[in-house]
MMTF fields as JSON, N, C-alpha, C and O atoms, coordinates in Angstrom:
{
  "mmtfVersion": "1.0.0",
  "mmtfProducer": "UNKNOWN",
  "numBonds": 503,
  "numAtoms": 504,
  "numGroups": 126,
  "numChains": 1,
  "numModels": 1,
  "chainsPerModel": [1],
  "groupsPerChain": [126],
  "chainIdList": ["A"],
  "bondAtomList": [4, 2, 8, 6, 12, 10, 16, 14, 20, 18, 24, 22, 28, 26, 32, 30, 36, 34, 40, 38, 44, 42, 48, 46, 52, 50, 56, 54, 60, 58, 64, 62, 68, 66, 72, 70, 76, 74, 80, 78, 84, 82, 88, 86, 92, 90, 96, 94, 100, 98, 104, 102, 108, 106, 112, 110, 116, 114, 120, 118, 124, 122, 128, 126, 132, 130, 136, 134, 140, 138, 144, 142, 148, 146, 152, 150, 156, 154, 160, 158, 164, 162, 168, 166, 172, 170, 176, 174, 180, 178, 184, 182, 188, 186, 192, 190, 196, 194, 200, 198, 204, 202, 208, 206, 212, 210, 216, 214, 220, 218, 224, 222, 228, 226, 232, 230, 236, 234, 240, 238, 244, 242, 248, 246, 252, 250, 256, 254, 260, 258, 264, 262, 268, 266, 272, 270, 276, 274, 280, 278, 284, 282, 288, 286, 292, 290, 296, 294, 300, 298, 304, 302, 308, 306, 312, 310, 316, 314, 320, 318, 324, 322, 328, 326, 332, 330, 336, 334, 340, 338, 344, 342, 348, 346, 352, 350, 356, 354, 360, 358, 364, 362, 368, 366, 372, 370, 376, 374, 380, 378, 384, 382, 388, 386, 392, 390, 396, 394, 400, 398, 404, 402, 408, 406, 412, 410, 416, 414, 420, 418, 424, 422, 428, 426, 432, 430, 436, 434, 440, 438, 444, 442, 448, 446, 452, 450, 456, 454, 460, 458, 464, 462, 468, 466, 472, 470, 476, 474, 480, 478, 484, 482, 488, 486, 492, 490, 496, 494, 500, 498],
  "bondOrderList": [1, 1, 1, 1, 1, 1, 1, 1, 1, 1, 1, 1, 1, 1, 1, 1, 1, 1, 1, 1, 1, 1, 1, 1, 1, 1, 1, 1, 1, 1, 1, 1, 1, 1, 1, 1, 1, 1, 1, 1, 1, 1, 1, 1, 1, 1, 1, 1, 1, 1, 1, 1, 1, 1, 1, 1, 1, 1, 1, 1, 1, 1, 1, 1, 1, 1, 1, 1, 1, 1, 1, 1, 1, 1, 1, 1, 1, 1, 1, 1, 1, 1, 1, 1, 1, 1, 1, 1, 1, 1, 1, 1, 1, 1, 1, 1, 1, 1, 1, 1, 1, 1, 1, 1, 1, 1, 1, 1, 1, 1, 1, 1, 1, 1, 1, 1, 1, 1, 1, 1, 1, 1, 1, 1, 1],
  "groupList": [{"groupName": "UNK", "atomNameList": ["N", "CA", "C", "O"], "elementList": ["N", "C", "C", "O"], "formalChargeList": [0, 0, 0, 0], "bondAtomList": [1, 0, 2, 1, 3, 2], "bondOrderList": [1, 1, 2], "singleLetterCode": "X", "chemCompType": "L-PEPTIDE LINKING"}],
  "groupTypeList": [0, 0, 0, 0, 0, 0, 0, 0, 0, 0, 0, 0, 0, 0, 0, 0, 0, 0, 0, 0, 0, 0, 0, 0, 0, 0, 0, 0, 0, 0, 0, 0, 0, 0, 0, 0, 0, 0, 0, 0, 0, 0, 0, 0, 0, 0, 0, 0, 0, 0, 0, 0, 0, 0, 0, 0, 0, 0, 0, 0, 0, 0, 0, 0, 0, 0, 0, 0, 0, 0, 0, 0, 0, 0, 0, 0, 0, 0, 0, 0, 0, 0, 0, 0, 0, 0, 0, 0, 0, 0, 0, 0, 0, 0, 0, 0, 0, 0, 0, 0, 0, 0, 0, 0, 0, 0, 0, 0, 0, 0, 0, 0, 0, 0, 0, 0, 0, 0, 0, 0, 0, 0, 0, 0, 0, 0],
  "groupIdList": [1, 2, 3, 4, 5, 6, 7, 8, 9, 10, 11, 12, 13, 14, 15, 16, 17, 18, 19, 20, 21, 22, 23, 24, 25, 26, 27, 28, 29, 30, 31, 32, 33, 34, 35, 36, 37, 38, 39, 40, 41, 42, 43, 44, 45, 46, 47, 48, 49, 50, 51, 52, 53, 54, 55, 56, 57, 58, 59, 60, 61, 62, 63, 64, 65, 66, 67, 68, 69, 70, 71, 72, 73, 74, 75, 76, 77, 78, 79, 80, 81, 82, 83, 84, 85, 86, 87, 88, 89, 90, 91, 92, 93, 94, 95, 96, 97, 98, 99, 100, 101, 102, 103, 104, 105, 106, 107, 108, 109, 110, 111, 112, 113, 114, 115, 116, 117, 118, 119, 120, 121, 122, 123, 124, 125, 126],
  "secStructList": [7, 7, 7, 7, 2, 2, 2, 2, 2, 2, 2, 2, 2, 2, 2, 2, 2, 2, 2, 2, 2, 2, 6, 6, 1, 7, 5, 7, 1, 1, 1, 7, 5, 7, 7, 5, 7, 7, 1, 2, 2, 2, 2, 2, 2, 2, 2, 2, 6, 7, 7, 7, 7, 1, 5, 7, 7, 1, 7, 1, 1, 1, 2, 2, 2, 2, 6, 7, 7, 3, 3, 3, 7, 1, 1, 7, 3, 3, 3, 7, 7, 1, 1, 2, 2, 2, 2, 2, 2, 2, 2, 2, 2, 0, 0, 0, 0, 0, 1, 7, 7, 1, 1, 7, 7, 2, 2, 2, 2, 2, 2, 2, 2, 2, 2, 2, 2, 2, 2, 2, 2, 2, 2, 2, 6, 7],
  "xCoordList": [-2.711, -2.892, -4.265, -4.751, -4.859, -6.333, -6.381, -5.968, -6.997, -6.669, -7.964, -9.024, -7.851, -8.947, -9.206, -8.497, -10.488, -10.99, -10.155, -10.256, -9.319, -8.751, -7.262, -6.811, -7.005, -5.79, -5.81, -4.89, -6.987, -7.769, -7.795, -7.19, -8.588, -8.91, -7.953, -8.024, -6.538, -5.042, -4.749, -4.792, -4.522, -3.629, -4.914, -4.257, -5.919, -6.799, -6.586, -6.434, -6.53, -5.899, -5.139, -5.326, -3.227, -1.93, -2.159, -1.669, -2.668, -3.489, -3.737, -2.951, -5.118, -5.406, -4.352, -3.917, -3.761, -3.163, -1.769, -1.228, -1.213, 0.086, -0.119, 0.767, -1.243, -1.815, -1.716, -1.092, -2.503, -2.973, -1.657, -1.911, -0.671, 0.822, 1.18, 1.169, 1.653, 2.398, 1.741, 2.328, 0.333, -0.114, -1.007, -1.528, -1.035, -1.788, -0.744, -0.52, -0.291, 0.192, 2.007, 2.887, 2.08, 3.543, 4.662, 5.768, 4.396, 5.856, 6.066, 5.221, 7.964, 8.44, 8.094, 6.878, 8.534, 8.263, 8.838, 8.515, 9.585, 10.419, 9.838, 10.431, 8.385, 8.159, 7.947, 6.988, 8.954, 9.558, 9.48, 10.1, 8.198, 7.554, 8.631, 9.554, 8.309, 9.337, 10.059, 11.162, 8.875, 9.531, 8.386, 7.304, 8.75, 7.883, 8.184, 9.198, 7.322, 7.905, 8.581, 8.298, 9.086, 9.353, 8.493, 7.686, 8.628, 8.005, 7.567, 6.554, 8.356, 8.6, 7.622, 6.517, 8.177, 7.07, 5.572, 4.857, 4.959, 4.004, 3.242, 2.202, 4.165, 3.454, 2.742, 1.771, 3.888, 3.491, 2.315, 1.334, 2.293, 1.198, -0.053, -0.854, -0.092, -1.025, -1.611, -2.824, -1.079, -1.315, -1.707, -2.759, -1.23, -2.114, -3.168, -3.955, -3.036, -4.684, -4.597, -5.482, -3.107, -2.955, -3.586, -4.413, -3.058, -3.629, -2.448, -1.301, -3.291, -2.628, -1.614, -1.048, -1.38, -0.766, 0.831, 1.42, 1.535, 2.744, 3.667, 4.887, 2.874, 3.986, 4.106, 3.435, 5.464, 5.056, 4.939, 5.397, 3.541, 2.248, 2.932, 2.315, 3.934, 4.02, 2.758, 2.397, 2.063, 0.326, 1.013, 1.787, 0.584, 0.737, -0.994, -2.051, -0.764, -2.087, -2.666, -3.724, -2.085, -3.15, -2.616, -2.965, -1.891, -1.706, -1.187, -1.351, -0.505, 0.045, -0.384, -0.217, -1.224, -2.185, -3.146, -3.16, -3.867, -4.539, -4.125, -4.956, -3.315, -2.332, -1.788, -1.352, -1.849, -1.517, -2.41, -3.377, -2.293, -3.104, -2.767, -1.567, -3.723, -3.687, -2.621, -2.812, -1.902, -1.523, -1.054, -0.116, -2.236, -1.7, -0.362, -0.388, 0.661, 1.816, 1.782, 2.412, 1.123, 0.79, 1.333, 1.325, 1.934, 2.778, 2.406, 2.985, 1.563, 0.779, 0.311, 0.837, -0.632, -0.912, 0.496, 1.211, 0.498, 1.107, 0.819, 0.103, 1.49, 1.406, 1.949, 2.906, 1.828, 2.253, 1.555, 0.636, 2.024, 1.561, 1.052, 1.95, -0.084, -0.52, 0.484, 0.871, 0.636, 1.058, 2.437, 2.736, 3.392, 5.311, 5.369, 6.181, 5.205, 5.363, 5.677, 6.624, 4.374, 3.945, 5.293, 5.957, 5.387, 6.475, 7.833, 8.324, 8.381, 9.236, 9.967, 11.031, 8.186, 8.436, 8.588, 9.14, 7.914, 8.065, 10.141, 10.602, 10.89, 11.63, 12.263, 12.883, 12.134, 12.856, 12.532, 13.201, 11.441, 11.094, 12.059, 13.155, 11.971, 12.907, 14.344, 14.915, 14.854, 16.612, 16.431, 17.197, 15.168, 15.807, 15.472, 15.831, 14.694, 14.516, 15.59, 15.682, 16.137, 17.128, 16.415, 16.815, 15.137, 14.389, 13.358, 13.074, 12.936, 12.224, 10.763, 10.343, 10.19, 9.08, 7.564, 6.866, 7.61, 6.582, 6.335, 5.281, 7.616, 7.54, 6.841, 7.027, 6.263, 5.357, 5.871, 6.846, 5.311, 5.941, 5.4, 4.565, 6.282, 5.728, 3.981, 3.171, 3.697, 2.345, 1.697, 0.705, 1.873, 1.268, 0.946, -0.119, 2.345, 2.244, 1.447, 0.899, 1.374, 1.057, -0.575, -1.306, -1.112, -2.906, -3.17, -3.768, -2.908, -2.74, -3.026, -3.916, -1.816, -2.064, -3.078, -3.697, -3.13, -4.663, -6.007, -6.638, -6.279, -7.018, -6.832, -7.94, -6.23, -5.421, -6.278, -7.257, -5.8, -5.778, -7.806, -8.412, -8.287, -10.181, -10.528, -10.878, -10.384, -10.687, -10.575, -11.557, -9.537, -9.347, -10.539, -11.467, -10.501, -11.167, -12.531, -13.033, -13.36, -14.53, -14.553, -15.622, -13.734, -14.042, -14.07, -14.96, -13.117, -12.995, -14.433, -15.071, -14.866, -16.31, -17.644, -18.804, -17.344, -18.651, -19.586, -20.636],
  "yCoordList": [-18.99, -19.59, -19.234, -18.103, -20.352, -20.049, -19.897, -20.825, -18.462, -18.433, -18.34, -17.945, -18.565, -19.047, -17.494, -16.503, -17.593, -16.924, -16.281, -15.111, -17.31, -17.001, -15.92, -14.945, -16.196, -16.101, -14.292, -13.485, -14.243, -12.834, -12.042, -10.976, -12.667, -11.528, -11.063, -9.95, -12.029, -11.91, -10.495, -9.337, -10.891, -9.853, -8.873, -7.848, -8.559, -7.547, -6.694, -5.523, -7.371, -6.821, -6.055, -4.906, -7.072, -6.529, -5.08, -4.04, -5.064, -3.547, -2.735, -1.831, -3.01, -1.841, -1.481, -0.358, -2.067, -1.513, -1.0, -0.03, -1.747, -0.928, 0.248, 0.898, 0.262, 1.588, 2.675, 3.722, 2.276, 3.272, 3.639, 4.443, 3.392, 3.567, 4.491, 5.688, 3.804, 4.738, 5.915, 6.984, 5.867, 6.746, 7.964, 8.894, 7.671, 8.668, 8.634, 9.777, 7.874, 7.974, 8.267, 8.319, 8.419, 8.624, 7.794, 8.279, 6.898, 5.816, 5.23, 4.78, 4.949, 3.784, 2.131, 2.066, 1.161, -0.06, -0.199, -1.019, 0.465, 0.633, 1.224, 1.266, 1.824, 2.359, 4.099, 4.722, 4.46, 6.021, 6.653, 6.692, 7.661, 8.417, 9.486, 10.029, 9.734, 9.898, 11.175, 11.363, 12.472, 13.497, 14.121, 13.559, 15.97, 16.748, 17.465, 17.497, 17.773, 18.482, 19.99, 20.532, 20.356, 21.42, 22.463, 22.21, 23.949, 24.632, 24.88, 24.511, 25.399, 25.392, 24.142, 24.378, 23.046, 22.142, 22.074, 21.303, 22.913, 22.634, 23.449, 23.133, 24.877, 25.507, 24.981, 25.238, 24.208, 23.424, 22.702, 22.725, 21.977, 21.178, 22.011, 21.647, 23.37, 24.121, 24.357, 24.15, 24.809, 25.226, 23.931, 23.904, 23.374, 21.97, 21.098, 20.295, 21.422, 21.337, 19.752, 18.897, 19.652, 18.534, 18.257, 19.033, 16.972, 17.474, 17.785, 17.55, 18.739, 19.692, 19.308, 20.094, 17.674, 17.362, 17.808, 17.882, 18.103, 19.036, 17.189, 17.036, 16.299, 15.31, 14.612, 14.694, 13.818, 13.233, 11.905, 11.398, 11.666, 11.098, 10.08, 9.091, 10.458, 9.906, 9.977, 9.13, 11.231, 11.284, 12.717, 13.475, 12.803, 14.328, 13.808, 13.695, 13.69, 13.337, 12.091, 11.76, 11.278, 10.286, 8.846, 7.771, 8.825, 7.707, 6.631, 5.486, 6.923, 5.512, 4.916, 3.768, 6.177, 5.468, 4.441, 3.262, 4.911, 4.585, 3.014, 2.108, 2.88, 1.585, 0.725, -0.361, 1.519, -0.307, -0.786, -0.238, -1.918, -3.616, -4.667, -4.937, -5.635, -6.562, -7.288, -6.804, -8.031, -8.492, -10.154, -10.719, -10.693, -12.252, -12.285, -12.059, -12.61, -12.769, -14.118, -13.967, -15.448, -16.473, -17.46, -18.662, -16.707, -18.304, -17.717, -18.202, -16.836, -16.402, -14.516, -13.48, -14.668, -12.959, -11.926, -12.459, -10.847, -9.867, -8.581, -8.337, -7.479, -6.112, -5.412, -6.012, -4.779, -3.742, -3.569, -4.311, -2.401, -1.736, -2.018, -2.61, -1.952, -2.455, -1.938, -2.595, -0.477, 0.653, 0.262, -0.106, 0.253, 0.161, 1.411, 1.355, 1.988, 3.855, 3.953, 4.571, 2.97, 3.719, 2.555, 2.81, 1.424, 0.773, 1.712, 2.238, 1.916, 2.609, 3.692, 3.909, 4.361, 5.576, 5.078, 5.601, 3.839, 3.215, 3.061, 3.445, 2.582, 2.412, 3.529, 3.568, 4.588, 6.029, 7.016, 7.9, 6.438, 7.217, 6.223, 6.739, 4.99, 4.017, 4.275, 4.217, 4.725, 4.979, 6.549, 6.836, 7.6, 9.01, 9.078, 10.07, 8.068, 8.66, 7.259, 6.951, 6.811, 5.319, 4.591, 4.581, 3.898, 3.254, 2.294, 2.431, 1.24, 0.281, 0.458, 0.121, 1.102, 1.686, 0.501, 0.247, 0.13, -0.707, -1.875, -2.496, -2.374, -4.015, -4.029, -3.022, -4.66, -5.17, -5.234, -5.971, -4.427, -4.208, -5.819, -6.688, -5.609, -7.163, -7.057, -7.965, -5.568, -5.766, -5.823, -6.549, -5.353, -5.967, -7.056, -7.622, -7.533, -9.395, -10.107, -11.185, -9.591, -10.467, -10.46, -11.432, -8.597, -9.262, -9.886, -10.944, -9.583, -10.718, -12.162, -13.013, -11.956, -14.059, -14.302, -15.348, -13.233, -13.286, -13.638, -14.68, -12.857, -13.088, -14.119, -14.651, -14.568, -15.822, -16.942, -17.596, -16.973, -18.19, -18.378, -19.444, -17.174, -16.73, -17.593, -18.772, -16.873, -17.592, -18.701, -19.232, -19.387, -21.081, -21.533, -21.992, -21.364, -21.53, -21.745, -22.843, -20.737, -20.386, -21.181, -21.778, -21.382, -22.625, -24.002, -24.758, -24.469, -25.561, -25.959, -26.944, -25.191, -25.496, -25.118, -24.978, -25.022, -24.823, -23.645, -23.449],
  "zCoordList": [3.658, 4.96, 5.502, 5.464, 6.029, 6.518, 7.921, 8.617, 8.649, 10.163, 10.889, 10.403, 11.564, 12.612, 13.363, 13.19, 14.283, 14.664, 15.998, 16.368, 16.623, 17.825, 17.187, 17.789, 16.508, 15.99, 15.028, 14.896, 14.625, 13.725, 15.144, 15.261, 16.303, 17.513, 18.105, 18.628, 18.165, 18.696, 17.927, 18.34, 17.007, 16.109, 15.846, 15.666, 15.733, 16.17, 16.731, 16.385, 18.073, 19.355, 19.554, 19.954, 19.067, 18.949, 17.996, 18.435, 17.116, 15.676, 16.713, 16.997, 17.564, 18.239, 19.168, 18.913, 20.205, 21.189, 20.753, 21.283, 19.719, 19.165, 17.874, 17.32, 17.68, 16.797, 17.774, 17.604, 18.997, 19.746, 20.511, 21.408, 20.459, 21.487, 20.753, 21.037, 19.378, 17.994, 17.706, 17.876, 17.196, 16.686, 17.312, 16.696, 18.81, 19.577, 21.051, 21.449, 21.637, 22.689, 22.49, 23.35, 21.001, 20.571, 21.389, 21.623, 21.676, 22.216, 21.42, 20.647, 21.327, 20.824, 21.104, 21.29, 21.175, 21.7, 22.814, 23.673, 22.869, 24.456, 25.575, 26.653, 25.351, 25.956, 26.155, 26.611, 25.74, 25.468, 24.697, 23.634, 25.343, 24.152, 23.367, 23.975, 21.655, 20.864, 20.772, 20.259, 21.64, 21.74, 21.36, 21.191, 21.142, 20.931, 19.189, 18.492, 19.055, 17.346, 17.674, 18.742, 17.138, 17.154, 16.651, 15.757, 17.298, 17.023, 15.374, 14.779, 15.051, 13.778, 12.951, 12.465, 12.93, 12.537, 12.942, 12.303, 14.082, 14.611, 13.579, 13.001, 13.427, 12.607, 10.745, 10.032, 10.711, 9.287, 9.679, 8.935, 10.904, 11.234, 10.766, 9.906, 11.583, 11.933, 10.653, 10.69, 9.239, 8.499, 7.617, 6.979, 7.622, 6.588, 7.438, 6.937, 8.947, 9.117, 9.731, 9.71, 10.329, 10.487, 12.052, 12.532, 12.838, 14.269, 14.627, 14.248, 15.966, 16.797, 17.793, 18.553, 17.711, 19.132, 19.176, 18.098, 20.391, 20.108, 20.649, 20.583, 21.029, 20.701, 19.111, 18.082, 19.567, 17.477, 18.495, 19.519, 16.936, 16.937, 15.345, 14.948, 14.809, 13.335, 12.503, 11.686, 12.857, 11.713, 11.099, 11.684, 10.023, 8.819, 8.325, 8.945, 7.546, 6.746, 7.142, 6.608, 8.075, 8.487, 7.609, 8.097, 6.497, 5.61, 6.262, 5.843, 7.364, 7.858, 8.84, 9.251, 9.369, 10.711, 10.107, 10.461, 9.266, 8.099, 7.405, 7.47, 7.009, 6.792, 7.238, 6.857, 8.496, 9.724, 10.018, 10.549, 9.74, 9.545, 9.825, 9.775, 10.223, 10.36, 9.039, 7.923, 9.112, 7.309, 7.33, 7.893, 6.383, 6.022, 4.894, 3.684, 5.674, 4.708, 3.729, 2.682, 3.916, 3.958, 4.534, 4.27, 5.562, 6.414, 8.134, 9.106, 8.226, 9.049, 9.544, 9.138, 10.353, 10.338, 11.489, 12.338, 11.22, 11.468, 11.075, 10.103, 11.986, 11.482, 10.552, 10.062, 10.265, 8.807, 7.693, 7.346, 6.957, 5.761, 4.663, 4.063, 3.831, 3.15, 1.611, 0.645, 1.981, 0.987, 1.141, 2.277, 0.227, 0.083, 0.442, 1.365, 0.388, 0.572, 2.011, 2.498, 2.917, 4.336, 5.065, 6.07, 4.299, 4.845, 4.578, 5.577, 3.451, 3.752, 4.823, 5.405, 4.591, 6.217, 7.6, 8.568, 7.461, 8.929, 9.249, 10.324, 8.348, 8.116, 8.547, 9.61, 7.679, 7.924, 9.707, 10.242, 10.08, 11.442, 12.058, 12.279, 12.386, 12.897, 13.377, 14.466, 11.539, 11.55, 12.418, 13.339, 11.908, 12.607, 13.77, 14.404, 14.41, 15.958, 16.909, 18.097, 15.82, 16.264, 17.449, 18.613, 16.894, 18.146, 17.102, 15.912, 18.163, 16.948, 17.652, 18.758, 16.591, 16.676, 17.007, 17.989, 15.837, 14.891, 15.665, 15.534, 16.811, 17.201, 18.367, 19.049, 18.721, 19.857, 21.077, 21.222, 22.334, 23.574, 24.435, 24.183, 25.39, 26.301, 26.497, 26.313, 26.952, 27.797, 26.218, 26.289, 24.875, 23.795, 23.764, 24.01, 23.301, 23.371, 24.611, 24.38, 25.787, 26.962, 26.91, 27.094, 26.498, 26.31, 25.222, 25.416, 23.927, 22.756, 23.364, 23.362, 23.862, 24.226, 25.457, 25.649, 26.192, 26.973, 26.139, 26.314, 25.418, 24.56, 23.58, 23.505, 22.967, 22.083, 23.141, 22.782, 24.198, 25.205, 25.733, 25.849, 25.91, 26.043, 24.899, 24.921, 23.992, 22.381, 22.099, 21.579, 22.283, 22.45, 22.977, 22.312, 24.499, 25.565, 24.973, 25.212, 24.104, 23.962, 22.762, 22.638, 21.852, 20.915, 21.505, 21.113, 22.491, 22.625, 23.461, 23.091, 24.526, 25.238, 24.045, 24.432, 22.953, 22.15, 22.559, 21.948]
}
């Protein structure tokens, strides 16, 4: 499937702002950030040098922050994993914190199509 420029900046977009929820601001799609690690785990953190944040962030080594992407399925673009691995885990944080992580909150979707709708705009006036 061949996608246009408006449509690449959309889902651009949706990448950055739901990267930045999941993977630094630790919320589910609901809104509700996922919790704190436990001590105990922080210390594993500490020692492999991971980051320091005492919320979960879903980062260890970075592989899945790393892996969320933009992705042409060929019947159009969306988010997720390039790696089967990092999909799987997405999967497994999902079932253990019983919350749907990965899917796109309203105020996601709503600048997306802000931008979706600019982009038009700026093609159609040349």
């Amino acid at each position: 499937m061949k996608t246009n420029k408006a449509e690449l900046a959309m889902a651009v977009s949706m990448q950055a702002s739901t990267t930045k929820r999941i993977f630094e601001d630790g919320k589910a799609a609901d809104g509700v950030a996922l919790g704190d690690y436990s001590e105990g785990y922080l210390k594993t953190r500490q020692k492999n040098n991971w980051t320091d944040s005492k919320k979960i962030i879903l980062q260890a080594t970075g592989q899945m922050h790393k892996d969320f992407s933009v992705i042409n399925n060929g019947k159009g673009l969306g988010l997720g994993f390039k790696n089967s691995d990092n999909l799987e885990k997405s999967y497994l944080v999902e079932a253990t914190y019983k919350k749907r992580i990965f899917a796109a909150t309203d105020d996601e979707v709503d600048l997306s199509m802000k931008l979706f709708e600019k982009n038009v705009k700026e093609i159609l006036n040349g």
